[in-house]
Each structure stands twice: as structure tokens, then as C-alpha cells.
N, CA, C and O of each residue as an XYZ file, in Angstrom:
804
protein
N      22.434     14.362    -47.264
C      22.857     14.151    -45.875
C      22.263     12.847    -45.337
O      21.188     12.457    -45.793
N      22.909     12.150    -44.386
C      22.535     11.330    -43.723
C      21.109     11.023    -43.051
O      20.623     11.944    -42.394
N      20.577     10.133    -43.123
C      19.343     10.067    -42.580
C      18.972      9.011    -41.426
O      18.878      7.836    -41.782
N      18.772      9.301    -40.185
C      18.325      7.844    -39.248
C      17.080      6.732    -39.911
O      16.259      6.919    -40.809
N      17.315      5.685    -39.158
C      16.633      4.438    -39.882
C      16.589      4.439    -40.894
O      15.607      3.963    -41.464
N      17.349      4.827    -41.389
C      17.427      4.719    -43.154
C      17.516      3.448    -43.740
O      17.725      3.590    -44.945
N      17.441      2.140    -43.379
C      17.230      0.829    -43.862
C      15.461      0.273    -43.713
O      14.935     -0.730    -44.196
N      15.055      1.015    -43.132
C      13.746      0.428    -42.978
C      13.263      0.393    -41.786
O      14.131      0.545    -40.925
N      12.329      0.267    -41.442
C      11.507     -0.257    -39.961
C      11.332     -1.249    -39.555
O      11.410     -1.569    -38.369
N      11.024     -2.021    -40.592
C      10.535     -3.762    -40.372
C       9.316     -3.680    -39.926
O       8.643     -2.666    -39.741
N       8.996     -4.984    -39.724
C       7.320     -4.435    -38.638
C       7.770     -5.354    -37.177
O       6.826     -5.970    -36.682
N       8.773     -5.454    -36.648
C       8.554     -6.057    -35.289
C       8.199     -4.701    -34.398
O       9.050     -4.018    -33.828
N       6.902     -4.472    -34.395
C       6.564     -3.735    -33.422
C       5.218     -4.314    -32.658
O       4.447     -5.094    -33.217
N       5.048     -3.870    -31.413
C       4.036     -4.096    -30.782
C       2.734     -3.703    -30.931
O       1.685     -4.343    -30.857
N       3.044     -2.151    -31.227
C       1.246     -2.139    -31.758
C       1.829     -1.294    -33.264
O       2.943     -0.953    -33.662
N       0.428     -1.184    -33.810
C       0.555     -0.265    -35.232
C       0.757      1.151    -34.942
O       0.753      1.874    -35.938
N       0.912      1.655    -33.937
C       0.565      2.932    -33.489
C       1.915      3.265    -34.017
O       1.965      4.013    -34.994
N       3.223      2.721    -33.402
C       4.483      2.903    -33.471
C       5.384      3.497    -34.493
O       6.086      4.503    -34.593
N       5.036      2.329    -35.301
C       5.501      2.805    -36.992
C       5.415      3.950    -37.300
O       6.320      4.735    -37.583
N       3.644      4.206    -37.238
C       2.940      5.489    -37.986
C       3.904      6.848    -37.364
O       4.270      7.823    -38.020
N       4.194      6.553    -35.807
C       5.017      7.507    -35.485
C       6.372      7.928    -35.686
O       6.688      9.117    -35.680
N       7.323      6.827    -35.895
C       8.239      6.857    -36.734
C       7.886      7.279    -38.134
O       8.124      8.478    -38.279
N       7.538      6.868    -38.910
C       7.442      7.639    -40.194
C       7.008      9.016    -40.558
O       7.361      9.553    -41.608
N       6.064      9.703    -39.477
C       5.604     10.795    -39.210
C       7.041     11.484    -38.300
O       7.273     12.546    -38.876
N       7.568     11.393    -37.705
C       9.230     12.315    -36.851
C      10.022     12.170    -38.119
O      10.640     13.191    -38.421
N      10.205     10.758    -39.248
C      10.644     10.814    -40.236
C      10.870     11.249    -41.261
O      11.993     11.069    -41.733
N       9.926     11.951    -41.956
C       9.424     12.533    -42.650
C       9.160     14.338    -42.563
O       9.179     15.233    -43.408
N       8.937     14.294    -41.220
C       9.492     16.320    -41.081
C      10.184     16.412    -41.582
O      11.061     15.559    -41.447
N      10.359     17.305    -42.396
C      11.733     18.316    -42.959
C      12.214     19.156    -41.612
O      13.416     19.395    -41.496
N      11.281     19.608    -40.591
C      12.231     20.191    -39.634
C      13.035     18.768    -38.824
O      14.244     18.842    -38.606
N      12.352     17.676    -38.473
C      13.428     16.766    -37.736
C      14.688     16.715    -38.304
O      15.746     16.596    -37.686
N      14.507     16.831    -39.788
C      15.668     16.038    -39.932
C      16.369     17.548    -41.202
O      17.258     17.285    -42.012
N      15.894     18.654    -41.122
C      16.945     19.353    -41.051
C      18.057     19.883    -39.682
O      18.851     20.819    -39.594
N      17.615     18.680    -38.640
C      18.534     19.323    -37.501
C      19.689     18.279    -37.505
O      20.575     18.330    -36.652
N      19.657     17.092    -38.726
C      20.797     16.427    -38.819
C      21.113     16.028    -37.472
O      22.186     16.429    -37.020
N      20.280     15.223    -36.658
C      21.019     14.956    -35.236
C      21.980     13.720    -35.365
O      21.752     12.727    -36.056
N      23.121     13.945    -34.567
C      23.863     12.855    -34.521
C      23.578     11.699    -33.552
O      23.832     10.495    -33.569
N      22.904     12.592    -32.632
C      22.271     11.432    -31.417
C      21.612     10.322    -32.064
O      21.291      9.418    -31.292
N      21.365     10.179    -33.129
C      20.200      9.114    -33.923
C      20.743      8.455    -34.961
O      20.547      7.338    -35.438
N      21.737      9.695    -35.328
C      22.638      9.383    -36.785
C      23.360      7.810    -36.127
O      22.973      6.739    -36.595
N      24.423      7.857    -35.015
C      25.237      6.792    -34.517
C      24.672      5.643    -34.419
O      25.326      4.877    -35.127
N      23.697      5.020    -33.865
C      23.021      3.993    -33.781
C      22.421      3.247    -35.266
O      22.611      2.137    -35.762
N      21.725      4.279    -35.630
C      20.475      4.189    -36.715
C      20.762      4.389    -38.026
O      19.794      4.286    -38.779
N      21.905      4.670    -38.561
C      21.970      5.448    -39.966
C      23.355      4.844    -40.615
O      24.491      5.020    -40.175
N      22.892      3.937    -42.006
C      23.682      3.185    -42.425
C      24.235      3.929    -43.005
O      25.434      4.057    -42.757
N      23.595      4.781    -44.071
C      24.222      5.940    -44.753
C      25.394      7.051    -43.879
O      26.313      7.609    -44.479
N      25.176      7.193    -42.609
C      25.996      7.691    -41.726
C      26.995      6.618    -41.773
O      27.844      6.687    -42.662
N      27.012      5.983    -41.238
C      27.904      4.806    -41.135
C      28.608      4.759    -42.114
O      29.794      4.562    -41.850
N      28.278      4.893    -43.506
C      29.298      5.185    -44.665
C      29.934      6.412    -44.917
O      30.997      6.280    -45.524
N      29.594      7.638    -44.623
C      29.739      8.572    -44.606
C      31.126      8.886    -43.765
O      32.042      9.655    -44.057
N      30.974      8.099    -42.719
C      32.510      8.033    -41.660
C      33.577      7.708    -42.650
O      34.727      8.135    -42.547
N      33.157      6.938    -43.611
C      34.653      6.465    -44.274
C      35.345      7.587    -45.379
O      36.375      7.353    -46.011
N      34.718      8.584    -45.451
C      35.269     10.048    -46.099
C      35.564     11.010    -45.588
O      34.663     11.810    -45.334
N      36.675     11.268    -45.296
C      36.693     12.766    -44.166
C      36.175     13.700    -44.542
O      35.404     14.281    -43.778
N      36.430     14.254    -46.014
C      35.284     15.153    -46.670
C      33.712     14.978    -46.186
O      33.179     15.796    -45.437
N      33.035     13.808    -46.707
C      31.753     13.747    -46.734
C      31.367     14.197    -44.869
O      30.574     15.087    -44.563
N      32.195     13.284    -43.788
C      31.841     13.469    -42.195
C      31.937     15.071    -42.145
O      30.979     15.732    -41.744
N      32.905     15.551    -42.490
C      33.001     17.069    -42.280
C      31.718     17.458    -42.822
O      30.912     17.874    -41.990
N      31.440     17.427    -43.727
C      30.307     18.426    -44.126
C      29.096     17.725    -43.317
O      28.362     18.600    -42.858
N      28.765     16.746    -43.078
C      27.761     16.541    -42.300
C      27.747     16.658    -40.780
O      26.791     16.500    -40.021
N      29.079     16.983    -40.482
C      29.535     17.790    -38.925
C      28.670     19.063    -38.840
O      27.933     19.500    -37.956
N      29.136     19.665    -40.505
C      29.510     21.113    -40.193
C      27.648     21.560    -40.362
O      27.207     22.588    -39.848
N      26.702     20.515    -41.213
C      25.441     20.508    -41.596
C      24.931     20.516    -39.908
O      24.199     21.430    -39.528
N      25.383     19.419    -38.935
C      24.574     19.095    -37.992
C      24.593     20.556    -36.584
O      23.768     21.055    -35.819
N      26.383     20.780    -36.980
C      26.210     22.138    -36.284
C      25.944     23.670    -36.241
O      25.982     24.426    -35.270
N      25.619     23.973    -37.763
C      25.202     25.039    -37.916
C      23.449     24.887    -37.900
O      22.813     25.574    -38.699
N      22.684     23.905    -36.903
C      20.967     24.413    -37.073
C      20.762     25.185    -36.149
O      21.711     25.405    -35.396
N      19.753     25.704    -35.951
C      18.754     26.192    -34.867
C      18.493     25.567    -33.687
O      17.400     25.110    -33.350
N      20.243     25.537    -32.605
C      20.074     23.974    -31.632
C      18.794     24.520    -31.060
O      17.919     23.661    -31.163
N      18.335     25.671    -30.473
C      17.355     25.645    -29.112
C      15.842     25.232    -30.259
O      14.889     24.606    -29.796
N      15.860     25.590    -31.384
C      14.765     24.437    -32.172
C      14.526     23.004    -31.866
O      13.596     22.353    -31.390
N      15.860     22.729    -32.374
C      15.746     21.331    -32.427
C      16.276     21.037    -31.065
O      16.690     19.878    -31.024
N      16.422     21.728    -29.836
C      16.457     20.835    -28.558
C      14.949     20.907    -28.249
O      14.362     20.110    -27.516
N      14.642     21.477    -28.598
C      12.992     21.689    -28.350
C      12.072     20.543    -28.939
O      11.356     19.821    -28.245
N      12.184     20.480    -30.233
C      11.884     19.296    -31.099
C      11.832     18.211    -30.391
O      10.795     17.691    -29.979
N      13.167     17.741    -30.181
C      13.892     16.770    -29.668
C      13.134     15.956    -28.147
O      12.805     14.772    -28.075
N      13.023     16.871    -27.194
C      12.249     17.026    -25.974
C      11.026     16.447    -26.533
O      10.872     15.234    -26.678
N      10.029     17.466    -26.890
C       8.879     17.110    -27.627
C       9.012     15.493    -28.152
O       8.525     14.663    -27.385
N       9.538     15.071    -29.207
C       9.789     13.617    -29.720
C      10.015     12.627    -28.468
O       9.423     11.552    -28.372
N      11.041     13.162    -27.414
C      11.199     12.012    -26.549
C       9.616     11.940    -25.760
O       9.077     10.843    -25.608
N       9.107     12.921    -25.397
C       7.538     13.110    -24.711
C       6.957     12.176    -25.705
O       6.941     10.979    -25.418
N       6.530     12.535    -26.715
C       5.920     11.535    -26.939
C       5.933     10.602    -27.491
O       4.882     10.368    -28.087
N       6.795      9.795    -27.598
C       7.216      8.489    -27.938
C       6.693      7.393    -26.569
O       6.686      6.163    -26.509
N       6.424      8.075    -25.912
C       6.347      7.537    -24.595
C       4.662      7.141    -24.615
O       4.215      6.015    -24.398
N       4.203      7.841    -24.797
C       2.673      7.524    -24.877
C       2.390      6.262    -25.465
O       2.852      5.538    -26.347
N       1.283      6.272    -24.493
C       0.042      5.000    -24.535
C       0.103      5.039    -26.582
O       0.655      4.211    -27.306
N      -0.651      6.263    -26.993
C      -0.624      6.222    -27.892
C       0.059      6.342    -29.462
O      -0.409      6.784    -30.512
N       1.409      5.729    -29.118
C       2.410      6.392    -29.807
C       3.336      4.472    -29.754
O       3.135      3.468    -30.436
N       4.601      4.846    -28.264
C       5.251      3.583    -28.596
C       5.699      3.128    -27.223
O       6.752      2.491    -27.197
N       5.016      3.369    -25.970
C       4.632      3.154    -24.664
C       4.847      1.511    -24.679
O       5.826      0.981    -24.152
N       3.960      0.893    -25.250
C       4.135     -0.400    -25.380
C       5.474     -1.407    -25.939
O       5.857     -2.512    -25.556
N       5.989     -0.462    -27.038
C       7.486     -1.085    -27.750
C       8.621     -0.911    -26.659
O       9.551     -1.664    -26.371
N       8.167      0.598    -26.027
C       9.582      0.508    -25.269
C       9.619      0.085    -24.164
O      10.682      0.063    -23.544
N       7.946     -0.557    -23.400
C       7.982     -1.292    -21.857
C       8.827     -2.744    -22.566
O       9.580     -3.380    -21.828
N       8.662     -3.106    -23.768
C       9.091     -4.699    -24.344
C       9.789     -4.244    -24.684
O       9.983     -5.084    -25.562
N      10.887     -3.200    -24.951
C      12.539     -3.043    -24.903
C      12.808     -3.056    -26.480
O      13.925     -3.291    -26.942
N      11.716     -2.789    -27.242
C      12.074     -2.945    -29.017
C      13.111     -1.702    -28.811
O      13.108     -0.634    -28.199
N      13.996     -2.423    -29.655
C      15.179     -2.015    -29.514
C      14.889     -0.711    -30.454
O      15.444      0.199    -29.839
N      14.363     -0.217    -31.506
C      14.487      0.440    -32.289
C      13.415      1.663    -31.367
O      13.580      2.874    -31.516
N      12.570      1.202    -30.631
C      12.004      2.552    -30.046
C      12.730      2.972    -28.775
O      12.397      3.962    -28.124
N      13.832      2.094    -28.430
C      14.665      2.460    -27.311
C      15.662      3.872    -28.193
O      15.471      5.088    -28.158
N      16.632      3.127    -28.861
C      17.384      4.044    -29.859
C      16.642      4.942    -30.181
O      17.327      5.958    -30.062
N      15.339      5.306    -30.630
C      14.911      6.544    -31.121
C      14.933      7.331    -29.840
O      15.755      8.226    -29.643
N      14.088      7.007    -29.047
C      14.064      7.524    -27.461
C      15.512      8.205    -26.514
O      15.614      9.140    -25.721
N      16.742      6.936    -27.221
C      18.061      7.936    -26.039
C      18.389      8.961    -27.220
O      18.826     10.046    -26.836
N      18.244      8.784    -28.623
C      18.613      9.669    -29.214
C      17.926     10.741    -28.848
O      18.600     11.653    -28.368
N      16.834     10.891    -28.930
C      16.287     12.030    -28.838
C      16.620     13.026    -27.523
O      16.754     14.248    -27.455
N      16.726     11.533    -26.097
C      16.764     12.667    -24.939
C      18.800     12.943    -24.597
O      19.393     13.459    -23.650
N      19.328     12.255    -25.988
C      20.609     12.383    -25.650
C      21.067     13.648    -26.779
O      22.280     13.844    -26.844
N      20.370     14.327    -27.475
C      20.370     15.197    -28.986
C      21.428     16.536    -27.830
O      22.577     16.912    -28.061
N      20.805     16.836    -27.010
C      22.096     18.101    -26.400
C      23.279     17.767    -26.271
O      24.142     18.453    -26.817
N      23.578     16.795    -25.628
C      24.723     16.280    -25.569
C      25.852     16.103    -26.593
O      26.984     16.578    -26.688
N      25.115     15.230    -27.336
C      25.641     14.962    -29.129
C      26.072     16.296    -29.638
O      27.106     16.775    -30.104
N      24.758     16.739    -29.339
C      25.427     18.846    -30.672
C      26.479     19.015    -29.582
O      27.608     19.080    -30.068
N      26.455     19.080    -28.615
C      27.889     19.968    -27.778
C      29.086     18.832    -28.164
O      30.041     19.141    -28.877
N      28.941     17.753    -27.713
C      30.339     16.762    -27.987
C      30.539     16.826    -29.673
O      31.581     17.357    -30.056
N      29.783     16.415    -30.499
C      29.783     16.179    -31.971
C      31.101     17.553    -32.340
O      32.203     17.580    -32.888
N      29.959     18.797    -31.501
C      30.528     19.934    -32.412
C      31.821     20.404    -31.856
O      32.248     21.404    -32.433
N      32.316     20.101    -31.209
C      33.591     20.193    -30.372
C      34.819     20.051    -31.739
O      34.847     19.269    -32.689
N      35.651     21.039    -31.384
C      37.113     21.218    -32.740
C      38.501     21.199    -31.863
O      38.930     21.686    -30.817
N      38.879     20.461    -32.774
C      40.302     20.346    -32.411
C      41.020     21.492    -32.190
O      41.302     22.023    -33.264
N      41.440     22.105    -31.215
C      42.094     23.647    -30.986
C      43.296     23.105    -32.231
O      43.099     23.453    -33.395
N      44.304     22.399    -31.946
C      45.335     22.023    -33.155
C      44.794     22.377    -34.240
O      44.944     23.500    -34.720
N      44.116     21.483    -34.744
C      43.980     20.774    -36.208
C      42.562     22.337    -36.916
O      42.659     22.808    -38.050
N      41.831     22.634    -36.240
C      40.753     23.595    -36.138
C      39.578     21.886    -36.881
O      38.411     22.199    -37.116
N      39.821     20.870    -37.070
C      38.936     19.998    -37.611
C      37.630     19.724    -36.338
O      37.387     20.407    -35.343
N      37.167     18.861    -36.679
C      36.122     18.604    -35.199
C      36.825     17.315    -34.645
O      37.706     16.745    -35.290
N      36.515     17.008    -33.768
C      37.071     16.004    -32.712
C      36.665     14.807    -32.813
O      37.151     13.792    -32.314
N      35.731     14.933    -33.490
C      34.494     13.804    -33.427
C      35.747     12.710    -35.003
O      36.542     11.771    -34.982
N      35.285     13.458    -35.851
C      36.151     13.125    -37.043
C      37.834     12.904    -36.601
O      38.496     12.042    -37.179
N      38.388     13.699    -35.612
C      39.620     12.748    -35.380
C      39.191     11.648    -34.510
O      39.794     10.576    -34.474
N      38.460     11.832    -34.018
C      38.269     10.084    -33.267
C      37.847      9.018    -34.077
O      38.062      7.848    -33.760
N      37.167      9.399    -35.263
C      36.771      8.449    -36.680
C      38.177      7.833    -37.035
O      38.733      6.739    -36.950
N      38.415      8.896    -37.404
C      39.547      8.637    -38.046
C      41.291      8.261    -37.712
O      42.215      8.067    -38.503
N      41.254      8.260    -35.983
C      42.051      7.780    -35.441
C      43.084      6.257    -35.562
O      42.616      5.223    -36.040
N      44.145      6.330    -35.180
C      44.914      4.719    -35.367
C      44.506      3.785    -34.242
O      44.859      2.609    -34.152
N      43.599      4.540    -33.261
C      42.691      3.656    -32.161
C      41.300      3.806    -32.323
O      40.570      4.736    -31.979
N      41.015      2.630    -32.964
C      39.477      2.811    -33.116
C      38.381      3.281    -31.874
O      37.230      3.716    -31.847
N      39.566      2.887    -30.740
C      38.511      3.074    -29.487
C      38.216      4.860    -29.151
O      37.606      5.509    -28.301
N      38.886      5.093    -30.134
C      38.683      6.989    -29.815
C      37.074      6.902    -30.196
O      36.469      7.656    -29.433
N      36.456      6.446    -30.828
C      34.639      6.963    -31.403
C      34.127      6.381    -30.368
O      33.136      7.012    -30.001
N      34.360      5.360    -29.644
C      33.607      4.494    -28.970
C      32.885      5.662    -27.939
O      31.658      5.716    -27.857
N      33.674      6.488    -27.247
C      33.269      7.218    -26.305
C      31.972      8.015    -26.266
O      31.317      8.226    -25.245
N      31.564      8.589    -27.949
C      30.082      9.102    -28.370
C      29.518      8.203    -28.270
O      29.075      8.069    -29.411
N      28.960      6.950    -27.394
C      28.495      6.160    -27.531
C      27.499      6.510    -26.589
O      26.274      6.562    -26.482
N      29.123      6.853    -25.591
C      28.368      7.050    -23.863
C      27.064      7.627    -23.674
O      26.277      6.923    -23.041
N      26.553      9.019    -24.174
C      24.875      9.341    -24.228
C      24.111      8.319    -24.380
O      23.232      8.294    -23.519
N      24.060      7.229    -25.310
C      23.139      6.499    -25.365
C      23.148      5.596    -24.618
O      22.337      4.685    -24.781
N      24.229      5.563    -23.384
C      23.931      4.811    -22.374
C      24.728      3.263    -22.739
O      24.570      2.265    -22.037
N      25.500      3.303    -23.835
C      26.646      2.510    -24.903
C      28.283      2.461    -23.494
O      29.201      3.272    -23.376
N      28.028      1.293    -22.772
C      29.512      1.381    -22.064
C      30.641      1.195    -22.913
O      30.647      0.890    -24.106
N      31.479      1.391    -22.239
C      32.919      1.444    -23.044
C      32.982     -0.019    -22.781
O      32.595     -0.651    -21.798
N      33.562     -0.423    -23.891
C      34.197     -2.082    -24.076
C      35.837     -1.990    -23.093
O      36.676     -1.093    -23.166
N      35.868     -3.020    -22.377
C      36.879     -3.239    -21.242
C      38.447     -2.760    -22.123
O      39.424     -2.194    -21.632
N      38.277     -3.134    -23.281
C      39.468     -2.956    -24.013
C      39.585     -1.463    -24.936
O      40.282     -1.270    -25.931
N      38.824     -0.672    -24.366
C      39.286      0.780    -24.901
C      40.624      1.387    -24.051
O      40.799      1.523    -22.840
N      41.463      1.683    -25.179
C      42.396      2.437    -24.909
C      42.784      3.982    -25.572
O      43.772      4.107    -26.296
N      41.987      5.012    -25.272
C      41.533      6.082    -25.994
C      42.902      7.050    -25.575
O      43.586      7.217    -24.565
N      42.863      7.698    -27.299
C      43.733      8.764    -27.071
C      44.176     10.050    -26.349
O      43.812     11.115    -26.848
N      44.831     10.066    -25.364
C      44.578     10.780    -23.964
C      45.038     12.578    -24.803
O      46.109     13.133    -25.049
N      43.994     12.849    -24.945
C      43.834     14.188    -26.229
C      43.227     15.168    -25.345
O      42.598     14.796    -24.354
N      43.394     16.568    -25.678
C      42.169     17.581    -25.118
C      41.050     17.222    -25.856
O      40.199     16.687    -25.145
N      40.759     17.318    -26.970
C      39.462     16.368    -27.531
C      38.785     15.459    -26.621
O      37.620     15.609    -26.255
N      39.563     14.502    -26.265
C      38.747     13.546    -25.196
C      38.189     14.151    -23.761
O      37.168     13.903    -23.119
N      39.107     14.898    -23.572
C      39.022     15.515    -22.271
C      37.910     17.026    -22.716
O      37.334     17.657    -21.831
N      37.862     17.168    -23.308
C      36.382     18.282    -23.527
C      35.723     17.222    -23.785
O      35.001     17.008    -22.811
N      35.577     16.430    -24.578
C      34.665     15.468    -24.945
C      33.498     14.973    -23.254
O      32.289     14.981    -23.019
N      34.541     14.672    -22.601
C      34.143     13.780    -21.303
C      33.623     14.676    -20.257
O      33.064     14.252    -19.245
N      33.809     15.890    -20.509
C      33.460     16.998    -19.713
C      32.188     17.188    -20.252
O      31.337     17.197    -19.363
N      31.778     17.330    -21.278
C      30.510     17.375    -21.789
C      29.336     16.570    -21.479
O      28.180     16.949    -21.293
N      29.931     15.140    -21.448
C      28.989     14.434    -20.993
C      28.791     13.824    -19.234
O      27.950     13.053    -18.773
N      30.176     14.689    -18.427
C      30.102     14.344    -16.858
C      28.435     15.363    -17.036
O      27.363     14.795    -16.826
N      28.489     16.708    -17.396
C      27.195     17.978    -16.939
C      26.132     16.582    -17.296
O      25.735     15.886    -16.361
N      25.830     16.349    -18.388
C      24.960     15.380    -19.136
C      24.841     14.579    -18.206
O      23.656     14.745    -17.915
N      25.327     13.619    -17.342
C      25.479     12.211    -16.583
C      24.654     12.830    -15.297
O      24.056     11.994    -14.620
N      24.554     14.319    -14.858
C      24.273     14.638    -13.556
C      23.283     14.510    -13.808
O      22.750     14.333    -12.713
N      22.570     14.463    -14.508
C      20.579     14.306    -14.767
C      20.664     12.794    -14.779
O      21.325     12.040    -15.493
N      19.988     12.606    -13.993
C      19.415     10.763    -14.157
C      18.807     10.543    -14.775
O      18.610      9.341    -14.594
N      18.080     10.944    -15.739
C      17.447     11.015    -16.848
C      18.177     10.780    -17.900
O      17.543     10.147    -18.745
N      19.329     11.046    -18.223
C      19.868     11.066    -19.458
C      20.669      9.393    -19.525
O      21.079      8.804    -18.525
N      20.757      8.792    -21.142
C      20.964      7.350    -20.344
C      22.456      7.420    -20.247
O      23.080      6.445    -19.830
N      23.101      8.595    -20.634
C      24.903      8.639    -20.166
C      25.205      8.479    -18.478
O      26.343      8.220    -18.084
N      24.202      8.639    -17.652
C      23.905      8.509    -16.576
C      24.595      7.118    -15.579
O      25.250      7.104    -14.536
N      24.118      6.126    -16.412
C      24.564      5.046    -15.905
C      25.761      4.377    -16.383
O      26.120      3.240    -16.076
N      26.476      5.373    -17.341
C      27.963      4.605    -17.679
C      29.122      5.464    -17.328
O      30.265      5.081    -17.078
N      28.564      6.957    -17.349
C      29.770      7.851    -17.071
C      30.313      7.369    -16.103
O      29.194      6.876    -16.247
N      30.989      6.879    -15.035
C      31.344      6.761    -14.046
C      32.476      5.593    -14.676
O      33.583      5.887    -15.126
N      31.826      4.027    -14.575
C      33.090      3.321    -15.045
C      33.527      3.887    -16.560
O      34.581      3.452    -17.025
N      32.979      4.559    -17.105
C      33.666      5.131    -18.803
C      35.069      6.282    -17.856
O      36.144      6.123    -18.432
N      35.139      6.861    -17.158
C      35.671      7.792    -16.933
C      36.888      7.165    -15.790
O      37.939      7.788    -15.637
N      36.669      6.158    -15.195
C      37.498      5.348    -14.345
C      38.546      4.429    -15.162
O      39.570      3.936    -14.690
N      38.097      4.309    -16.426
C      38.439      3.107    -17.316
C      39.338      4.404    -17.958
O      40.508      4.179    -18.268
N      38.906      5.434    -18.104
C      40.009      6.945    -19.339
C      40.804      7.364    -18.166
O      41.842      7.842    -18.623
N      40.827      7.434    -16.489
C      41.394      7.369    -16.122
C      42.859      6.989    -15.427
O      43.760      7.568    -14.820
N      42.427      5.228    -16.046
C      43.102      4.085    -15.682
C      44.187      4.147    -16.754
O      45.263      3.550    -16.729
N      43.600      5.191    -17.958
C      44.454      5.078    -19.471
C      45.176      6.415    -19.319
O      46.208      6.594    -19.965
N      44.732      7.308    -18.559
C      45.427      8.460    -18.857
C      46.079      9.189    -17.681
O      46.871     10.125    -17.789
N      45.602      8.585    -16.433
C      45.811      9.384    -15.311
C      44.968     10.276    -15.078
O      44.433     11.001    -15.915
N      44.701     10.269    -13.212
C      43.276     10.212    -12.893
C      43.745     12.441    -12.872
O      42.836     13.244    -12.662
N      44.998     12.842    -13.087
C      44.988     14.019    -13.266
C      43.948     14.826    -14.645
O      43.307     15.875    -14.695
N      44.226     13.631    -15.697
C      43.705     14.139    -16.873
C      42.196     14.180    -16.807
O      41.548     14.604    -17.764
């Protein structure tokens, strides 16, 4: 299965503390038997290849949605807490290192992801996520972006689907916490699927 940061760390980090903590969330067998996708999208090249097989995405759909979510939302919580610390990566993410930002929305965006990710096509019974992969508009994936606080590019023209429309419902609940970084895009993301689909849909 897919693994986040799976190319490496590098060392542009601010202090040494950082790393050690990444490689330590890395290295659990419970983190990363929860297969999160919140981390997978950004971070995971091997994911990234994995999209190009409908076989292989399915089974790592079907891996990410059968765990122990209230575990790993728990986990998840926990990881975003402390990533934050003085003693941890406090310092990488006041200087915006991009890689302790991404670990950070993944983590506080991981509910979101399992509910949208695991979402199925009533039609097809497939997941939604994988027809938006695999769509003749690339701009259908763009929209899992939104948790991580990822705006929609001016030129999405997404497939006006019940998929999308559970999809977007998932992440309006998500957007009402200011906390979450879907927070600050839901609004023009949903004005822009509006503008494409009608503000009924």
C-alpha cells in the first residue's frame, strides 16, 4: 500500500527535532495502517502512481476505508497536537516548511478525507473518488484538494454528478470549523461548482 513522504525528507528543516518526528508518525504500523488519504494526496508518489490503475486505487480505497476510523481520528488529532510543539515542528511550520504544513492539514483534514474518499457511486457501486481519477475532466479530483485548504484552479469545470454533490456536502460540515484548512476555500470552490452546475445543485 501506499505510503506518505515516501521520497524522502530531505533535511530543509529548521530544527533537528522535526525529522526525528516525522520518521517516528512514519514508522508506526498503527499510523499507517490507517492508510490516510489526507496525506496520501499531497505526499505520496507511490499514491500518485497507484491512481493510474483502477484496480490498484480500488484496493487502496477499499484498504483506507475499512480501518478503525474513531482510532485513527484519534491518532490523527493527537499527530496534529503535536506537531505543533516547541518540541517537535513549531518552528518549521511558523517558517511555512512546506512539508510540516502538508503533514499538519493532513492530519487535521484525515475526517474529512475518510468520509469524502469513502463515498460510492450509488450507479456504478465504485467509489467516487476513483471516478473523479478517472474521469474525461481531470478537474473532477481537483475538488479532494479542498481539505487541505488546495483552491480550485479558475478553470475547473467539474462533473455536475451526485458524487460531487455528496462530495461537497461533506466538506461544507468540515468548512464550518475554522480550524479545518477547507475553511478558507469552501466558499469560492462552491460558487465556482455553482457557476458550473447551477446554484440549485
Amino acid at each position: 500500500l501506499p505510503r506518505p513522504f515516501d521520497t524522502g525528507l530531505g533535511n530543509n528543516f529548521t530544527t533537528s527535532s522535526c525529522p526525528v518526528f516525522f520518521k517516528d508518525f512514519l514508522n508506526d504500523d498503527t499510523f499507517n495502517s490507517c492508510v490516510p488519504l489526507s496525506l496520501l494526496l499531497q505526499t505520496s508518489t507511490s499514491f500518485f502512481n497507484v491512481q493510474r490503475s483502477p484496480v490498484r486505487l480500488a484496493q487502496t480505497l477499499a484498504a483506507s476505508c475499512s480501518v478503525n476510523f474513531s482510532g485513527c481520528s484519534t491518532l490523527m488529532a493527537s499527530l496534529a497536537r503535536q506537531i505543533q510543539s516547541p518540541e517537535n515542528c513549531a518552528p518549521d511550520l511558523a517558517n511555512q516548511n512546506p512539508m510540516a504544513m502538508q503533514a499538519y492539514d493532513g492530519f487535521v483534514a484525515y475526517q474529512s478525507l475518510y468520509h469524502a474518499g469513502c463515498l460510492l457511486n450509488t450507479d456504478t457501486g465504485g467509489y467516487c473518488f476513483s471516478d473523479a481519477i478517472n474521469a474525461t475532466s481531470p478537474t473532477d479530483s481537483y475538488i479532494y484538494y479542498l481539505p487541505l485548504g488546495v483552491s480550485l484552479p479558475g478553470t475547473t469545470a467539474p462533473s455536475c454528478s451526485n458524487c460531487l454533490r455528496n462530495t461537497m456536502s461533506v466538506f461544507a460540515s468540515a468548512a464550518t470549523n475554522r480550524s479545518q484548512p477547507v475553511a478558507g476555500v469552501y466558499a469560492q470552490a462552491a460558487s465556482m461548482i455553482d457557476g458550473t452546475c447551477g446554484a440549485t445543485f
